[in-house]
Backbone and ligand atoms as CSV (ligand in chain L), in Angstrom:
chain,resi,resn,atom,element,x,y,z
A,1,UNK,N,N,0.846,-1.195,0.000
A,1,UNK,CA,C,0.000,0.000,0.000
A,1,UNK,C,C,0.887,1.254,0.000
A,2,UNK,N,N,0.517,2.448,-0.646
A,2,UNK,CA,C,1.258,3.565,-1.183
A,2,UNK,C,C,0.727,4.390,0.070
A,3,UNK,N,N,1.633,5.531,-0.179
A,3,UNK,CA,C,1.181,6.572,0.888
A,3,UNK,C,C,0.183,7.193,0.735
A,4,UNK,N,N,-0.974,7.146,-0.647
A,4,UNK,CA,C,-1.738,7.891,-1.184
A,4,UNK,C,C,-2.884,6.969,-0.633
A,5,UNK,N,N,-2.729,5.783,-0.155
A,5,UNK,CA,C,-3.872,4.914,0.317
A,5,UNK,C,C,-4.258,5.533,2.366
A,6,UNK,N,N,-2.881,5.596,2.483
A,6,UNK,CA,C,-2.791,6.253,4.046
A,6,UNK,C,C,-3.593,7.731,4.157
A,7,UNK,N,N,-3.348,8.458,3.262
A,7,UNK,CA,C,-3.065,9.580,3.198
A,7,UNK,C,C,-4.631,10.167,3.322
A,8,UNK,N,N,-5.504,9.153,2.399
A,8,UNK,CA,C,-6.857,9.239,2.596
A,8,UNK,C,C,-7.441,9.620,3.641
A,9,UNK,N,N,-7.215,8.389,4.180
A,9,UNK,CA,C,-7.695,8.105,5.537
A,9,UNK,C,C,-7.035,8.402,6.706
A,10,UNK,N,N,-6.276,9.851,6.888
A,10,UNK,CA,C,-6.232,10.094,7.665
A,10,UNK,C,C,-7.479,11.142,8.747
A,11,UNK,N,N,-8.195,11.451,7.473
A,11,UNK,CA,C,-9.140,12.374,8.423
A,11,UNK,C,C,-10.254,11.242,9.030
A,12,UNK,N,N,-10.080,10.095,8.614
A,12,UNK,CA,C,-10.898,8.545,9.540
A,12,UNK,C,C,-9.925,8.603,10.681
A,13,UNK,N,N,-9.019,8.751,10.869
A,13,UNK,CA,C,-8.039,8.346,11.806
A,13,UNK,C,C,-8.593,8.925,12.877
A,14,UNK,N,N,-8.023,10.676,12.121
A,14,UNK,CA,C,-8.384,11.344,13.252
A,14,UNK,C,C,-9.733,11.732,14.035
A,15,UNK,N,N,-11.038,11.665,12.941
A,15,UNK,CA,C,-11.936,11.471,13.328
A,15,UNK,C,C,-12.372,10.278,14.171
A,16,UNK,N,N,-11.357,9.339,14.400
A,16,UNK,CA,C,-11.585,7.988,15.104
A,16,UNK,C,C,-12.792,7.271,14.280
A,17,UNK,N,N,-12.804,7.011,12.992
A,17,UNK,CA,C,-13.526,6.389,12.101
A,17,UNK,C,C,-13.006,4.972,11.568
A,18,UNK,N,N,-11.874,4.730,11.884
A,18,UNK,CA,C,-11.150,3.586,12.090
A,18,UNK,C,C,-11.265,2.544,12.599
A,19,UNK,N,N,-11.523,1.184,12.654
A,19,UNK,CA,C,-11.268,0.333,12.939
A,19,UNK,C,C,-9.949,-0.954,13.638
A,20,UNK,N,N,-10.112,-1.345,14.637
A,20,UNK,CA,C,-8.320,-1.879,14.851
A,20,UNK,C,C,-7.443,-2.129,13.967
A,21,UNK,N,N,-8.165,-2.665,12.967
A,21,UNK,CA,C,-7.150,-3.214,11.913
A,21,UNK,C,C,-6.738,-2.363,11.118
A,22,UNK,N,N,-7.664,-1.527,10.656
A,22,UNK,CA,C,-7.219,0.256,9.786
A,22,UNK,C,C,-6.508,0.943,10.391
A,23,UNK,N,N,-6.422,0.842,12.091
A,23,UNK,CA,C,-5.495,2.103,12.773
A,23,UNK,C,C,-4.191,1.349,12.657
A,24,UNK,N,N,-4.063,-0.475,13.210
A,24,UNK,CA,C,-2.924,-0.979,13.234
A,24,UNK,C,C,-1.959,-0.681,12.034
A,25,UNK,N,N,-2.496,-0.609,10.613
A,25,UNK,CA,C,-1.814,-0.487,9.304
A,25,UNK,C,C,-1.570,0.697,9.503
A,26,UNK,N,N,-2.294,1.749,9.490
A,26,UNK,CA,C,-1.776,2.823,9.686
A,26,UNK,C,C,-0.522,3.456,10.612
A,27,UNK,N,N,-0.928,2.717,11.498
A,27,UNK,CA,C,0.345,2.924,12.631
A,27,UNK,C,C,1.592,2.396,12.353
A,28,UNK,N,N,1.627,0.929,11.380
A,28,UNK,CA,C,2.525,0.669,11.137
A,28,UNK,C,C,3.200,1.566,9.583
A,29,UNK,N,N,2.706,1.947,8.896
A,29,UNK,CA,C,2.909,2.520,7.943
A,29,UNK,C,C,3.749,4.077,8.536
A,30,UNK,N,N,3.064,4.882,9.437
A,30,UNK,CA,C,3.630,5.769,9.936
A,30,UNK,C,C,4.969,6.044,10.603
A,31,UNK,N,N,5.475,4.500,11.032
A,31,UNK,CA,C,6.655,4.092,12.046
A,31,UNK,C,C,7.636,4.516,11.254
A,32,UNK,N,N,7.364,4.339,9.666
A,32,UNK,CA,C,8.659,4.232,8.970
A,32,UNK,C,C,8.729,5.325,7.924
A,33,UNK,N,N,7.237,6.136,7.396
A,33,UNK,CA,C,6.686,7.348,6.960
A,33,UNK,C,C,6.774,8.400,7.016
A,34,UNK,N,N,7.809,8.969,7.451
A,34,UNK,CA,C,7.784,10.800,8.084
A,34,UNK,C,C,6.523,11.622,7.610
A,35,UNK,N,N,6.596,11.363,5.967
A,35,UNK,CA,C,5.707,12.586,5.470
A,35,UNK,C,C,4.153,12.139,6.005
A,36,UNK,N,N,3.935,10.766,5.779
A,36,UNK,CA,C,2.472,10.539,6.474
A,36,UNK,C,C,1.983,11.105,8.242
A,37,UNK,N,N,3.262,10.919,8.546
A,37,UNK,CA,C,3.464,10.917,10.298
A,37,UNK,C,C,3.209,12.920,10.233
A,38,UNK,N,N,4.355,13.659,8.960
A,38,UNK,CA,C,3.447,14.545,9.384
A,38,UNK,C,C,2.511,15.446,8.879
A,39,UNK,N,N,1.675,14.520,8.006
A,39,UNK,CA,C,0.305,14.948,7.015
A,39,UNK,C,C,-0.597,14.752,8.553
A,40,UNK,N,N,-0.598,13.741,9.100
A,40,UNK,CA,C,-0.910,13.240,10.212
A,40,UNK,C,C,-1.046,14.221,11.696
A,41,UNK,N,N,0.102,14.900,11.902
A,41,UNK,CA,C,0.340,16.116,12.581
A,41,UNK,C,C,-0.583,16.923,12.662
A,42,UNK,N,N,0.145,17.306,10.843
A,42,UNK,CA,C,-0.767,18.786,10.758
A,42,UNK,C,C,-2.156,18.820,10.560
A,43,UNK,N,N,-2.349,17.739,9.913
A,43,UNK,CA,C,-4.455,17.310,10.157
A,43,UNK,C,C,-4.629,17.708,11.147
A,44,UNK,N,N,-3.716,16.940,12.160
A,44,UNK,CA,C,-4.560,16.973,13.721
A,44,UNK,C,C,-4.466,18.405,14.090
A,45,UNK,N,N,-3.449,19.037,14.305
A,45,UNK,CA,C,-3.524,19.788,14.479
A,45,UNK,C,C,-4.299,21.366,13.859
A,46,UNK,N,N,-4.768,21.128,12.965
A,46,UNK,CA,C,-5.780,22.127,12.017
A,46,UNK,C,C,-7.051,21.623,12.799
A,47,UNK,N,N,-7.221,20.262,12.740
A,47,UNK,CA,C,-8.478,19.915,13.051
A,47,UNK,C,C,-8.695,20.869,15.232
A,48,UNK,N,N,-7.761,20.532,15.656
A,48,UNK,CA,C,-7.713,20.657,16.838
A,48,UNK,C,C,-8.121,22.846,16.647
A,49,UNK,N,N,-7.206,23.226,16.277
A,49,UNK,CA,C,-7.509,24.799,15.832
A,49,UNK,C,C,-8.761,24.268,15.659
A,50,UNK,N,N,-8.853,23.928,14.232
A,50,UNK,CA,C,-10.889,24.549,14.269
A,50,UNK,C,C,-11.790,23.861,15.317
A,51,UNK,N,N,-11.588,23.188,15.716
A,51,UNK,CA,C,-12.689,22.589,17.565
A,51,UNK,C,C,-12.054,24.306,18.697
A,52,UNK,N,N,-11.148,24.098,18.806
A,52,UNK,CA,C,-10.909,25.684,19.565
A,52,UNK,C,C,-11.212,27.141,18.851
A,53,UNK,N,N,-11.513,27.054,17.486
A,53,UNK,CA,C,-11.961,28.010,17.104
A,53,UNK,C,C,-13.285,28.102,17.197
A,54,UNK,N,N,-13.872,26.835,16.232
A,54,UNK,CA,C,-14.894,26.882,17.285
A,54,UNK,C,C,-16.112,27.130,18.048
A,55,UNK,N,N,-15.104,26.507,19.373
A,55,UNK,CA,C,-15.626,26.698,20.928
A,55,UNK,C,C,-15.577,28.387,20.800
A,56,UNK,N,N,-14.413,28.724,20.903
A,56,UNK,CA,C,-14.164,30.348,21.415
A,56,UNK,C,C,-15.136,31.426,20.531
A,57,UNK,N,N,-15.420,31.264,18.917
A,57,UNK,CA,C,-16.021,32.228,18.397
A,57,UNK,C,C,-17.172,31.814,17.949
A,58,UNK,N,N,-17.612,30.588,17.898
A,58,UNK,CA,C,-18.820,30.115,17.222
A,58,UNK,C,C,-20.183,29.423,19.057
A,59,UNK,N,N,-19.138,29.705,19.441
A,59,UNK,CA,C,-20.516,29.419,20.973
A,59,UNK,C,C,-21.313,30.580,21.356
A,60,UNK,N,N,-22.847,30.405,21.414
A,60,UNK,CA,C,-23.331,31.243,22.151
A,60,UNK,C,C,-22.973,31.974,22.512
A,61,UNK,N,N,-23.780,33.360,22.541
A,61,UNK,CA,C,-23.100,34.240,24.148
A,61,UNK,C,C,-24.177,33.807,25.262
A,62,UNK,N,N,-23.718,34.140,26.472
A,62,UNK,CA,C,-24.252,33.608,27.236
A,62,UNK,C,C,-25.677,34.445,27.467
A,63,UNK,N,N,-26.752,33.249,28.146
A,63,UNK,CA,C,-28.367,34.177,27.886
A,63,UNK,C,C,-28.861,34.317,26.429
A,64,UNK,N,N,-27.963,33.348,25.565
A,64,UNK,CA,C,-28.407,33.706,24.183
A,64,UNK,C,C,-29.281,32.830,23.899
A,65,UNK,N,N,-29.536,30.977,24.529
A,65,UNK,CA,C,-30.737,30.452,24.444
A,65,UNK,C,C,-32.279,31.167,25.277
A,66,UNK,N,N,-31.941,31.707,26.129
A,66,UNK,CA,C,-33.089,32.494,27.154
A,66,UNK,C,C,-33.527,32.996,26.345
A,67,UNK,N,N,-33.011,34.168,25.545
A,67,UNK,CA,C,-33.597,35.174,24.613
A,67,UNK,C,C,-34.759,34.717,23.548
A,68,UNK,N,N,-33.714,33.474,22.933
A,68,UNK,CA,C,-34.386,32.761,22.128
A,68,UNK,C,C,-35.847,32.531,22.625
A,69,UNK,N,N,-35.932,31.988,23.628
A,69,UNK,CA,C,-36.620,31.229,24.156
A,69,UNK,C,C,-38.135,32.325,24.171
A,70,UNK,N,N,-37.385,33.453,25.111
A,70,UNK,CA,C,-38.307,34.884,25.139
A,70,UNK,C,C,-39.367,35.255,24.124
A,71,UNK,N,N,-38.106,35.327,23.292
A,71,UNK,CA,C,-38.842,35.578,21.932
A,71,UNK,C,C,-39.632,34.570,20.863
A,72,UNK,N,N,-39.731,33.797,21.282
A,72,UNK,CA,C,-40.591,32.366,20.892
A,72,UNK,C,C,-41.920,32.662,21.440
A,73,UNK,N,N,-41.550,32.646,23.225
A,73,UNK,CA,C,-42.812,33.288,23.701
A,73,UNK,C,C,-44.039,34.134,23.347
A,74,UNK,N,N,-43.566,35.430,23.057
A,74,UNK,CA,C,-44.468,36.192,22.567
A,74,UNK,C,C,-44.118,36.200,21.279
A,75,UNK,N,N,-44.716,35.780,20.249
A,75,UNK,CA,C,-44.631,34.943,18.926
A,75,UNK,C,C,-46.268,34.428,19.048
A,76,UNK,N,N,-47.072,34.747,18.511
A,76,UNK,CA,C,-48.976,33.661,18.626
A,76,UNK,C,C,-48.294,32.343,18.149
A,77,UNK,N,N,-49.324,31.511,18.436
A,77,UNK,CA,C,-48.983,30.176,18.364
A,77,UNK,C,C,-49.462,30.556,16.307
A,78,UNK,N,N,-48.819,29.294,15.998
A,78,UNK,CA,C,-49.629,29.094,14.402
A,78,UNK,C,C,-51.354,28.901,14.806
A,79,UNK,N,N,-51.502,29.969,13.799
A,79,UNK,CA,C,-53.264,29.687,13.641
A,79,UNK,C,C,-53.646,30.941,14.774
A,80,UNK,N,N,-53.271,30.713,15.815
A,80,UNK,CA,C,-53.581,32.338,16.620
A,80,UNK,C,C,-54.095,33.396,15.905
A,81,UNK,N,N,-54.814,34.561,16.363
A,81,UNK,CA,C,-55.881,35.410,15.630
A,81,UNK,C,C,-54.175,36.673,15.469
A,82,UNK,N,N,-53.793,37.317,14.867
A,82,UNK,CA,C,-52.753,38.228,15.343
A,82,UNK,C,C,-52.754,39.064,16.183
A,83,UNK,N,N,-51.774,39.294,16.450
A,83,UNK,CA,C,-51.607,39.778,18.057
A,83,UNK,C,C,-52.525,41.664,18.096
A,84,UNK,N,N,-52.555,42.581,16.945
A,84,UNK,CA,C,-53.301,43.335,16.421
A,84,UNK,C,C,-54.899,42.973,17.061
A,85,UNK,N,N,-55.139,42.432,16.333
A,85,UNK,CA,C,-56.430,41.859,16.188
A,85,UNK,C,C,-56.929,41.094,17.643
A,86,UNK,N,N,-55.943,40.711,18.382
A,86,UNK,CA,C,-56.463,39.958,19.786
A,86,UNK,C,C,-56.685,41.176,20.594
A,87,UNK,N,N,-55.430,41.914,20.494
A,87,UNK,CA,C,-55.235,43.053,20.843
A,87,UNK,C,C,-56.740,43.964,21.249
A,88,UNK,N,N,-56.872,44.364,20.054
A,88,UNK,CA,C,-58.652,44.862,19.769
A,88,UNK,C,C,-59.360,44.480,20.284
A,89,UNK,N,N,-59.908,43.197,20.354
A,89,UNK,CA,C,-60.454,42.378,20.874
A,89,UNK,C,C,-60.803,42.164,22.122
A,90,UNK,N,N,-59.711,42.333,23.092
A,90,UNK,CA,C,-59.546,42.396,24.620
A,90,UNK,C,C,-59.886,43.893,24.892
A,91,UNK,N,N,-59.532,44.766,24.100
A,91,UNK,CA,C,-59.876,46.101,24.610
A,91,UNK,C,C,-61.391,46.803,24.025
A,92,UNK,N,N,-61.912,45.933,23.201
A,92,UNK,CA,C,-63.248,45.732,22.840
A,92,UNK,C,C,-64.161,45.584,24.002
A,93,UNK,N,N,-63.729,44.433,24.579
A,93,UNK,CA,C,-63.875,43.332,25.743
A,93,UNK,C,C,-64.117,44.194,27.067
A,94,UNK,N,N,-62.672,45.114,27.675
A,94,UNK,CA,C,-62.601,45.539,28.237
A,94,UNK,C,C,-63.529,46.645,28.284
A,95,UNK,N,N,-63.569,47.922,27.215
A,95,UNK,CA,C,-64.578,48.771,27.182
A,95,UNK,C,C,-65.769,48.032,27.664
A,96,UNK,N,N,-66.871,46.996,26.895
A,96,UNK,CA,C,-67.794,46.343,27.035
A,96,UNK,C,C,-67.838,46.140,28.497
A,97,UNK,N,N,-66.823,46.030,29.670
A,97,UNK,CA,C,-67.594,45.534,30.743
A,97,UNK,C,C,-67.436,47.092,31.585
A,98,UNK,N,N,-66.511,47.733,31.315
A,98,UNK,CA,C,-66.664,49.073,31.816
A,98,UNK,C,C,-67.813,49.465,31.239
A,99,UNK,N,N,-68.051,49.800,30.541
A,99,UNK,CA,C,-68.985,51.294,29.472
A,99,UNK,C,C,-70.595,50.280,30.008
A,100,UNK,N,N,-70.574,48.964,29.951
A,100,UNK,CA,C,-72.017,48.555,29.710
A,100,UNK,C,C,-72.469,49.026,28.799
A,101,UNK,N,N,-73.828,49.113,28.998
A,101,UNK,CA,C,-74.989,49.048,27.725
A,101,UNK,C,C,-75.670,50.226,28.104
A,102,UNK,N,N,-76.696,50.792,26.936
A,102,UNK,CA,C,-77.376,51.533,26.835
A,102,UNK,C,C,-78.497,51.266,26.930
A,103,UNK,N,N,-79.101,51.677,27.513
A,103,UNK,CA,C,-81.062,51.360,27.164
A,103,UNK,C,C,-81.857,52.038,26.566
A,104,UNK,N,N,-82.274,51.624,25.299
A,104,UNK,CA,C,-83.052,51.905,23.979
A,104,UNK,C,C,-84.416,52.162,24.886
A,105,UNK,N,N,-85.251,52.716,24.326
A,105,UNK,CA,C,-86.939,52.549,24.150
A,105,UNK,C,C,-86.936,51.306,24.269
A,106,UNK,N,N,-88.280,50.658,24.408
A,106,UNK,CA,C,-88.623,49.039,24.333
A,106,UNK,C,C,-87.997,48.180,25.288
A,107,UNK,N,N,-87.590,48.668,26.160
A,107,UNK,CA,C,-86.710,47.747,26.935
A,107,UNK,C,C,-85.063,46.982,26.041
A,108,UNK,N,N,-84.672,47.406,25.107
A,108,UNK,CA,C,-83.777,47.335,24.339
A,108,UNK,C,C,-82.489,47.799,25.172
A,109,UNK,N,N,-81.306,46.868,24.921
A,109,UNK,CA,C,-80.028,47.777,25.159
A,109,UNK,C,C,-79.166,47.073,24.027
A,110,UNK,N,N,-77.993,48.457,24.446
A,110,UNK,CA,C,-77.259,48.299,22.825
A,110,UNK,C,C,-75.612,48.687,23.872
A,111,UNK,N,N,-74.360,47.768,23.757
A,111,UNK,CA,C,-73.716,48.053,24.144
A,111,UNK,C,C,-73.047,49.306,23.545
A,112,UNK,N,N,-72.253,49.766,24.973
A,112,UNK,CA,C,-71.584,50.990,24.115
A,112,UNK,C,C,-70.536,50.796,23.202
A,113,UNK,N,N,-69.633,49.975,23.219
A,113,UNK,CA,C,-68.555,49.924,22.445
A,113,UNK,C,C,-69.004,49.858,20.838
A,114,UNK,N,N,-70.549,49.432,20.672
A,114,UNK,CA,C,-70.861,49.494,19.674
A,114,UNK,C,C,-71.346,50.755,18.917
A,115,UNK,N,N,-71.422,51.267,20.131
A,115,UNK,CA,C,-71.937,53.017,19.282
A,115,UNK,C,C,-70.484,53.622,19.404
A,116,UNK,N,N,-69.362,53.495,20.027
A,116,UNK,CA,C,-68.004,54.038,19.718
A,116,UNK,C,C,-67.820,53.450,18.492
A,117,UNK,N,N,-67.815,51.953,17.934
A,117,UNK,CA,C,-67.508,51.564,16.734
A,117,UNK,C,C,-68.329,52.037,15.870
A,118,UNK,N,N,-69.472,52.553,15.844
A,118,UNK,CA,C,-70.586,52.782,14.816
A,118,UNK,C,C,-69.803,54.394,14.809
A,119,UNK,N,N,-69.281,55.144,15.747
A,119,UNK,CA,C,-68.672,56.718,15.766
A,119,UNK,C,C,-67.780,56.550,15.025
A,120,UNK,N,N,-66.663,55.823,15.223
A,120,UNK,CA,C,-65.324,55.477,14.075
A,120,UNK,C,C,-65.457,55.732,13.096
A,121,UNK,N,N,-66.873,54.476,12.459
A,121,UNK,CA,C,-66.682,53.831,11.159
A,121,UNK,C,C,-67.220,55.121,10.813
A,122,UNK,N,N,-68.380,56.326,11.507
A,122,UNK,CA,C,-68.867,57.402,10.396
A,122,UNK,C,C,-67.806,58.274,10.317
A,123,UNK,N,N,-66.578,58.347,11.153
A,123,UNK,CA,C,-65.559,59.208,11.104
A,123,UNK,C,C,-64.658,58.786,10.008
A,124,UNK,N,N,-64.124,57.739,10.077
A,124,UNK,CA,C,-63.513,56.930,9.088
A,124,UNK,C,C,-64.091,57.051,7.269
A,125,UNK,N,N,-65.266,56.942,7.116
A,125,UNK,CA,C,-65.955,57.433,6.173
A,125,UNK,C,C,-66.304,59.385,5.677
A,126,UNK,N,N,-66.434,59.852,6.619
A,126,UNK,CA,C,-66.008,61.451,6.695
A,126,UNK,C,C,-64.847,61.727,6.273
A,127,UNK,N,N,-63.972,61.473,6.571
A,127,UNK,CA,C,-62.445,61.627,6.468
A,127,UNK,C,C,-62.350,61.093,4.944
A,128,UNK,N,N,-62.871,59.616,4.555
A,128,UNK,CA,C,-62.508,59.091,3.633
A,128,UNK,C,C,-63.058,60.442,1.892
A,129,UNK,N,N,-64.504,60.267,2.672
A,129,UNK,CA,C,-65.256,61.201,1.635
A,129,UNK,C,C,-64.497,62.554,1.605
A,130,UNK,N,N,-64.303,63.296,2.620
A,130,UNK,CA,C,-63.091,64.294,2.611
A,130,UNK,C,C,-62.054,64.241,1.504
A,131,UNK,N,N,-60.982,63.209,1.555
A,131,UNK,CA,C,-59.866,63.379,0.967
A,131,UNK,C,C,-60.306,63.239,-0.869
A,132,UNK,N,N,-61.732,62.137,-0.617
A,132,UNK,CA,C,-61.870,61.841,-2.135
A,132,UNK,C,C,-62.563,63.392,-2.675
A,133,UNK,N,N,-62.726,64.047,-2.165
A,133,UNK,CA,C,-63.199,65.528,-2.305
A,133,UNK,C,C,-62.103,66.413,-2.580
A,134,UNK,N,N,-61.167,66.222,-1.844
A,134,UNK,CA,C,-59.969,66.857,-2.307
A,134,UNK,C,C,-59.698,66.491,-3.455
A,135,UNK,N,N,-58.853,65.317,-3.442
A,135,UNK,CA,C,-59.153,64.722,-4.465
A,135,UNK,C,C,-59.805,65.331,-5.875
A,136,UNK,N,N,-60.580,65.078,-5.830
A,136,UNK,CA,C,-61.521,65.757,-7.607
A,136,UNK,C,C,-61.045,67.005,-7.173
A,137,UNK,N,N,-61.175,67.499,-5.965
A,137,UNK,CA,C,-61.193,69.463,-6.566
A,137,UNK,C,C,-59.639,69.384,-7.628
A,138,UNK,N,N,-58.558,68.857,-6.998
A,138,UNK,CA,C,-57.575,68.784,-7.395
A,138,UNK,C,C,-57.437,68.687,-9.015
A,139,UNK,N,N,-58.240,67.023,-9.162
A,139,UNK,CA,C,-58.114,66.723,-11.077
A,139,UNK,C,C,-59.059,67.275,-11.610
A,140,UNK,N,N,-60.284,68.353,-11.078
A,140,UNK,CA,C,-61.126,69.260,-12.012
A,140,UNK,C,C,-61.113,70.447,-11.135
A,141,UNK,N,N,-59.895,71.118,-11.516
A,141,UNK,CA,C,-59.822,72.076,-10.720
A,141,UNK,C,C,-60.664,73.529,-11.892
A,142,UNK,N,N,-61.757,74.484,-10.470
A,142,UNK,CA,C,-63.041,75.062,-11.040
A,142,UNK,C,C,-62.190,76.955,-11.675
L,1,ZN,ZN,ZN,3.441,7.428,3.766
């Protein structure tokens, strides 16, 4: 066997991917090998640098799984309503048990949050009709 058969398999070696009988040849091949003995070296030793490189620049900083973790947290689950929209919802909620209801004629009541939303939407529409008013004055200007 040539040195080009060793030479392969040295990153099995050093990875401990070897077998007794693959390390024994090898070992014996090396006894008498300089250049394999130090292809062998310097593998290891590159390999050893990049495990300490690494550890030192490629690990976490510390509290860096917590964060993760944090921020997973407040994240809605999949399918969750968005956080916007829950948002609304609870403060919909909330008005509704503060404000209560109104009492109509007829014995009727009408919560309030619904006449704040019914105020919006005619404001929202005012405003809208507004700008589309601007609007034309602008492209048929008199
Ligand atoms: Zn050799």
């Amino acid at each position: 066997m040539d040195c080009s058969y060793f030479r392969e398999r040295i990153n099995e070696y050093v990875d401990g991917e070897m077998d007794y009988l693959q390390v024994a040849e090898l070992q014996a091949h090396l006894s008498f090998c300089p250049d394999c003995a130090l292809e062998l070296a310097q593998t290891g030793e590159l390999r050893g640098a990049l495990a300490d490189w690494g550890r030192l620049e490629l690990a976490p900083p510390p509290g860096f799984a917590e964060r993760v973790m944090a921020a997973v947290e407040l994240e809605p689950a999949p399918g969750a309503p968005r956080t916007a929209g829950r948002l609304l919802d609870e403060t919909l909620r909330k008005l509704d048990d503060r404000l209560g209801s109104i009492s109509l004629p007829g014995g009727r009541t009408i919560p309030v949050k619904n006449v704040i939303g019914w105020g919006l939407a005619t404001a929202a529409v005012v405003i809208g009709l507004g700008r589309r008013r601007e609007r034309g004055s602008r492209e048929l200007p008199l």
